[in-house]
C-alpha positions in Angstrom: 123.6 82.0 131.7 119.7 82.4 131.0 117.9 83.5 133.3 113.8 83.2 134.0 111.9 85.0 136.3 109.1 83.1 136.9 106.0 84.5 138.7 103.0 83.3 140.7 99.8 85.9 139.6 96.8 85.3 142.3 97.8 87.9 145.5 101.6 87.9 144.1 100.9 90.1 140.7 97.1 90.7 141.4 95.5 91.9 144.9 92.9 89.2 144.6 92.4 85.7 143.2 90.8 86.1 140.1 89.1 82.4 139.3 85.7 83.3 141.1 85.7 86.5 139.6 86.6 85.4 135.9 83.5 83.0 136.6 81.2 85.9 138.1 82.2 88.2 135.0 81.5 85.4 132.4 78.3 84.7 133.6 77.5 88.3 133.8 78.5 88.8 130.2 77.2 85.1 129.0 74.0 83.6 131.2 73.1 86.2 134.0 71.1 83.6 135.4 73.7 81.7 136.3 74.8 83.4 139.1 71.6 81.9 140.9 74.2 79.3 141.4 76.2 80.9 143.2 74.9 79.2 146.5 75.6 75.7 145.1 79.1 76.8 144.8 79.3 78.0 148.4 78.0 74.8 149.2 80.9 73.1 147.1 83.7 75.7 148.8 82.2 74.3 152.3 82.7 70.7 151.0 86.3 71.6 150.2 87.1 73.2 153.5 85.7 70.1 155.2 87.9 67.6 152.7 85.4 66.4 151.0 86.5 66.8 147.7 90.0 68.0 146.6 90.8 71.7 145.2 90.8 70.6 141.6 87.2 68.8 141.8 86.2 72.3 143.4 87.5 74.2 140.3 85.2 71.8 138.0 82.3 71.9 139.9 82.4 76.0 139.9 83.4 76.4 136.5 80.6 74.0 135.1 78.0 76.0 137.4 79.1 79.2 136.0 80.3 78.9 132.7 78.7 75.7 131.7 80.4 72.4 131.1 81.9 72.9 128.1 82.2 76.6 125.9 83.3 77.1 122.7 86.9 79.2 122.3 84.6 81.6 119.9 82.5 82.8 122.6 85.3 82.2 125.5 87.7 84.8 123.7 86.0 87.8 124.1 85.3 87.0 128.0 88.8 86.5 128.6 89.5 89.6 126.7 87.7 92.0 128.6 88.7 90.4 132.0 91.9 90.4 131.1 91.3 94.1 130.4 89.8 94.6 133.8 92.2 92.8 135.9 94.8 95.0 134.6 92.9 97.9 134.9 91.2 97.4 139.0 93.4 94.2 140.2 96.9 94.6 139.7 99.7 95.4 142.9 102.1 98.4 141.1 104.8 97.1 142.7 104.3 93.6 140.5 104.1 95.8 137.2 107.4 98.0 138.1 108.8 94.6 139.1 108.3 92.6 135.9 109.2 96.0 133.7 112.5 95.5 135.7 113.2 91.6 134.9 112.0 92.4 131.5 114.4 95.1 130.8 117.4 93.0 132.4 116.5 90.5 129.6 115.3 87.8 132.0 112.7 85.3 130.5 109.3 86.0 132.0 107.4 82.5 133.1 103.7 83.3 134.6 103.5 79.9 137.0 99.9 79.5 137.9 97.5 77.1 139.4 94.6 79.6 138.1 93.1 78.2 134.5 95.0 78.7 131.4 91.8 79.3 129.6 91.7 83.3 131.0 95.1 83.4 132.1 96.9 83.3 128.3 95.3 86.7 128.0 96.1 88.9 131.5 99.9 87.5 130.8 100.0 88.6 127.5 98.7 92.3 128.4 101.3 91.8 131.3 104.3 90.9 128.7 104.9 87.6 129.8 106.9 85.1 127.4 105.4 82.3 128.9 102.4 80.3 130.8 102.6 77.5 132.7 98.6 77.0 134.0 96.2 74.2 135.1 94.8 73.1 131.6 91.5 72.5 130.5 90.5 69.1 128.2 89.1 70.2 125.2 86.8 68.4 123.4 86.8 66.5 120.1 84.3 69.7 118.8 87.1 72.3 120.1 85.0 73.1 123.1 86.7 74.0 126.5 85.4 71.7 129.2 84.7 72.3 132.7 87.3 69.7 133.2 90.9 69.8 134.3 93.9 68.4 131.8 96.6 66.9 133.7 97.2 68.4 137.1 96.0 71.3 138.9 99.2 73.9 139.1 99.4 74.0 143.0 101.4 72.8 145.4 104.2 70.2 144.2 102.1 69.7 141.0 103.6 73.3 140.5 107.3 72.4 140.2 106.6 69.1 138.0 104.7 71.5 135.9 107.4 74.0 135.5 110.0 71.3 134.9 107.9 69.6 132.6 107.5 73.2 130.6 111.2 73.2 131.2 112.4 69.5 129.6 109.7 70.8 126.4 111.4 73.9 126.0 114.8 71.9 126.1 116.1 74.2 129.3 118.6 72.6 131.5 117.9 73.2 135.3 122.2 73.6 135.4 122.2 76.3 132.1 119.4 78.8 133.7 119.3 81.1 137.0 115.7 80.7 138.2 113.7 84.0 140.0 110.6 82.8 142.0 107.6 85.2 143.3 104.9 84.0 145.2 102.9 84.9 148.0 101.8 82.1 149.1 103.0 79.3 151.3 102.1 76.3 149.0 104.5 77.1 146.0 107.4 76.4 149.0 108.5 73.5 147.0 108.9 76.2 144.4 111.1 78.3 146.8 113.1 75.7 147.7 113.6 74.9 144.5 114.7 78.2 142.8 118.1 80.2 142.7 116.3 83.2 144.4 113.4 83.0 145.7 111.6 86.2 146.6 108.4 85.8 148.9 105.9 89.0 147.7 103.1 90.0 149.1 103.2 87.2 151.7 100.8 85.4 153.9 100.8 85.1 157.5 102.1 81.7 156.7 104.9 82.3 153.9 106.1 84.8 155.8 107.0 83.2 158.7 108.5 80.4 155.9 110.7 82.9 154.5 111.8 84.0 158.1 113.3 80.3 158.7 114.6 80.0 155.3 115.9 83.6 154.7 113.9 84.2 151.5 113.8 87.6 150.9 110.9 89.5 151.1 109.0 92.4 149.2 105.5 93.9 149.2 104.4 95.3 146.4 101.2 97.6 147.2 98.3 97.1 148.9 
């Protein structure tokens, strides 16, 4: 039987999120100015914690402050490169690194599940070795350019699993023919939990943990 090990990356393989930062290091490397912004996107954060918007209109909004509403993949590759390069370097839990060498050498399929953008995640799982990405997606326009706009679904939450099924039906994987690992540290990829064979709660919040407690999900930490 195959099996995947699929993996969450904000707080589960990195000790941060790493959205705002991609954004803060692009517009460092890009349009410095931007980052005069920043308060507008505070403003925008406040406007999500009161429910004024919903957490995929958020991403939009901060990504066309900092990064602009649309970027060509030209000058987006080498910004994503060097992150990449950084997050492995300053942001990564070495628990998550031993843990993926392991899967990896017991042949399991390594999945990176994510609700962070594919547009910067493609290149922190390939330095990590991952096989595949399943990521919120970003509409690209008719001239190629990456838009501050979301493709599809936002990765979080129960638009998670439909994602990872989805991925699953294109890669012609029956849910009956494959084992399914899950890491996550956070509460909203339960439906995730529930879902897998063995689901492994790493790093977890106040809130998965006490999850994992009722369900008896097995938990790990992986370096502070």
């Amino acid at each position: 039987m195959t099996e995947l090990a699929i993996y969450d990356m904000d707080r589960t393989i990195t000790r941060t999120g790493t959205f705002t930062p991609f954004l803060i290091h692009a517009a460092l490397a890009r349009a410095p100015w931007r980052l005069l912004l920043l308060p507008v996107a505070l403003l925008a954060m406040l406007g999500y914690a009161g429910k004024l918007m919903t957490r995929a209109r958020l991403k939009e909004i901060n990504q066309s402050l900092l990064l602009g509403r649309h970027i060509s993949r030209a000058h987006l590759a080498p910004l994503t490169a060097s992150f990449a390069e950084r997050t492995l370097r300053l942001n990564t839990l070495p628990g998550a690194l031993r843990q993926i060498a392991e899967d990896r050498a017991a042949g399991r399929r390594l999945v990176l599940a994510t609700a962070s953008y594919r547009l910067y995640v493609e290149a922190i799982a390939e330095k990590l070795g991952f096989d595949d990405v399943i990521a919120t997606n970003s509409i690209i326009g008719l001239d190629a350019r990456v838009t501050a706009k979301i493709d599809g679904e936002n990765a979080y939450g129960p638009a998670k699993l439909r994602m990872i099924e989805a991925w699953m039906a294109h890669e012609g994987i029956a849910r009956e023919s494959v084992r399914v690992r899950f890491y996550s540290d956070h509460a909203s990829d339960a439906p995730v939990m529930e879902w897998a064979d063995e689901p492994v709660a790493a790093n977890p919040s106040a809130k998965m943990r006490a999850l994992a407690a009722t369900r008896g999900w097995r938990v790990v930490e992986w370096g502070s």
